[in-house]
C-alpha positions as a printed Julia matrix, in Angstrom:
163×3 Matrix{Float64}:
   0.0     0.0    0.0
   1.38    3.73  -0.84
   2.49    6.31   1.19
  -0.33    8.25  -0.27
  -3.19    5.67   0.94
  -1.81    5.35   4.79
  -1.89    9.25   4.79
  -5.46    9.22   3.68
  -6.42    6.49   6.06
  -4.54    7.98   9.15
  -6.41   11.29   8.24
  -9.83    9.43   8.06
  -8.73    8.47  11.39
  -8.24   11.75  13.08
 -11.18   12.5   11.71
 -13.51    9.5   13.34
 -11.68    9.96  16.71
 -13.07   13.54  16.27
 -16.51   12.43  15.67
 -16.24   10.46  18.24
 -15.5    12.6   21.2
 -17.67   15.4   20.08
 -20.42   14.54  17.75
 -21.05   10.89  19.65
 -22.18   12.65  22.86
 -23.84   14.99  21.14
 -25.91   11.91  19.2
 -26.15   10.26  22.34
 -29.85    9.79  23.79
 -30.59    8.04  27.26
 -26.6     7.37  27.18
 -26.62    5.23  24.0
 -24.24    6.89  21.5
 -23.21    5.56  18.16
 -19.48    4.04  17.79
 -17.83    5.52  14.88
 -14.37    3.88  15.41
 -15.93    0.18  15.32
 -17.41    1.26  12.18
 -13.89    2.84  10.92
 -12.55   -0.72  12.09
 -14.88   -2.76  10.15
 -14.79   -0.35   7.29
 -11.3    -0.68   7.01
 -10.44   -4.16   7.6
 -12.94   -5.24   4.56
 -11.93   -2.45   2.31
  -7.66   -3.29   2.91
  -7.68   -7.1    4.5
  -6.84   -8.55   7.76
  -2.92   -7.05   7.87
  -4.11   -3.07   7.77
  -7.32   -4.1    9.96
  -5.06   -5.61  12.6
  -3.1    -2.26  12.72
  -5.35    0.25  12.8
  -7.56   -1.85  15.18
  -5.03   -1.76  17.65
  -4.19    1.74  16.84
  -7.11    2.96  17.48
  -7.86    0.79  20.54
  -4.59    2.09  21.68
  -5.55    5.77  21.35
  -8.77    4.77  23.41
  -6.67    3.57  26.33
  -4.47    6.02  26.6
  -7.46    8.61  25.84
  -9.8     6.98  28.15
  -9.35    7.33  31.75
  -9.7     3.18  32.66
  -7.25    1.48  34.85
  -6.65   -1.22  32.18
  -4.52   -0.01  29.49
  -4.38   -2.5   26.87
  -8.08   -3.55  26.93
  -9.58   -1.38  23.66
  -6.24   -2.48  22.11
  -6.68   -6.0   21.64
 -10.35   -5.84  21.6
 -10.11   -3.63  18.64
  -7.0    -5.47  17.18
  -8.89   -8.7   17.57
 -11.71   -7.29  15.63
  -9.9    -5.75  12.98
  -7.75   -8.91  12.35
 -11.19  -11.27  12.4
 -13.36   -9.01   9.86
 -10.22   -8.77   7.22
  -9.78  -12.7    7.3
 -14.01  -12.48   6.81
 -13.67  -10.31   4.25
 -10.73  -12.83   2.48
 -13.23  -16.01   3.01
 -16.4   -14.42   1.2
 -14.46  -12.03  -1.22
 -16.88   -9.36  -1.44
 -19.92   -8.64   1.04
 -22.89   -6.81  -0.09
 -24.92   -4.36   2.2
 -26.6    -7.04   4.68
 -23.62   -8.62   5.07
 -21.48   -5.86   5.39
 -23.85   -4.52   8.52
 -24.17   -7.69   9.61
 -20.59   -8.32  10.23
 -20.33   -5.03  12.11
 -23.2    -6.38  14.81
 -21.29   -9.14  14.95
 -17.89   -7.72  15.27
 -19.69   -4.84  17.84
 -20.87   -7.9   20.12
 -17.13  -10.08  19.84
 -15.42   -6.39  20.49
 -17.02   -6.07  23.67
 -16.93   -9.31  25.02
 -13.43   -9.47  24.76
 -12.77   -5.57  26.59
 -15.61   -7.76  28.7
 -13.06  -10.55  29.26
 -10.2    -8.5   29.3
 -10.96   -6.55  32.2
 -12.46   -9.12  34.17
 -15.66   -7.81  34.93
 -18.12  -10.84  36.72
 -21.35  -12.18  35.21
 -23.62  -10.08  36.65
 -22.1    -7.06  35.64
 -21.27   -8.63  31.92
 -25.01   -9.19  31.8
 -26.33   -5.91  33.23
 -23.79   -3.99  30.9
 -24.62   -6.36  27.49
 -28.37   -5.56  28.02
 -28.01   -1.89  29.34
 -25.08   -0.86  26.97
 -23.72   -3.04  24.44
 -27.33   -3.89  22.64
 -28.47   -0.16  22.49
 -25.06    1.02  21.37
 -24.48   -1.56  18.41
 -28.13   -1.21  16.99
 -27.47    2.63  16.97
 -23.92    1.98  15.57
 -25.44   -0.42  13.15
 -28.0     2.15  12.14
 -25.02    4.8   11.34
 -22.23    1.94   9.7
 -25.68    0.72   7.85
 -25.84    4.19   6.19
 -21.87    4.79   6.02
 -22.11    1.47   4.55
 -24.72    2.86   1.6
 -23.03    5.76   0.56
 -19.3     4.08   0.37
 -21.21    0.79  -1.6
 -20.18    3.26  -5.44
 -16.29    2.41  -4.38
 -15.88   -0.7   -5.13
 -11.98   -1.07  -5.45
 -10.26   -3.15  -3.18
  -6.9    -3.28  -2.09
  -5.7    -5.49   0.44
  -2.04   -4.67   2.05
């Protein structure tokens, strides 16, 4: 991959961290906001394969730690990495995903992100189960709805590179 295309993808990045810690809260309704770097994750990782997913997965789970005032550092990293490695080896198996499958695979990856920041930290059962049903569910059907219509208007690009 070119110089040129890492610029432009580091840039998109900067740009969905943005969106993220300004216009997410301002989406956000009964604490439910929208994640825009899953769906830069996802987006990524089937547009340029498992290799560039992987990075900027644990790029930008990286950025989240050290953003984020958590106690463990490391947690969004391999979540996100993890994700970002899974949907560009999905993306390999199926060669090309249409818009279903596309959002689909972003529920999915939404859900296996979380359980493993879930696992990661250590959290117990009850609070796994309290948090899946009062934040994970709300948040990926409202991330779905946004990476659903991200997903629409990018469907006209239909190159793919893969690093």
């Amino acid at each position: 991959m070119s110089n040129l295309k890492w610029l432009k993808v580091l840039i998109l990045f900067v740009i969905v961290f943005s969106l993220q810690l300004t216009v997410a809260d301002w989406m956000s309704f009964f604490d439910v906001a929208p994640d825009f770097v899953i769906i830069f994750i996802v987006a990524v990782a089937i547009k340029m394969g498992p290799a560039a997913g992987c990075f900027w997965g644990f790029f930008a789970g990286f950025t989240q730690d050290v953003y984020a005032p958590v106690e463990w550092l490391g947690a969004n990293s391999i979540s996100m990495m993890v994700l970002g490695f899974a949907v560009g080896q999905l993306e390999e198996r199926f060669l090309s995903l249409n818009l279903p499958a596309k959002v689909g695979v972003l529920g999915l990856g939404f859900f296996i992100c979380d359980m493993i920041y879930f696992a990661v930290t250590g959290l117990s059962k009850d609070v796994i189960t309290n948090l899946f049903l009062t934040k994970t569910l709300p948040e990926c059907l409202y991330t779905l709805l946004i990476g659903g219509i991200f997903f629409y208007l990018d469907l006209g690009k239909k190159k793919k590179t893969h690093a």
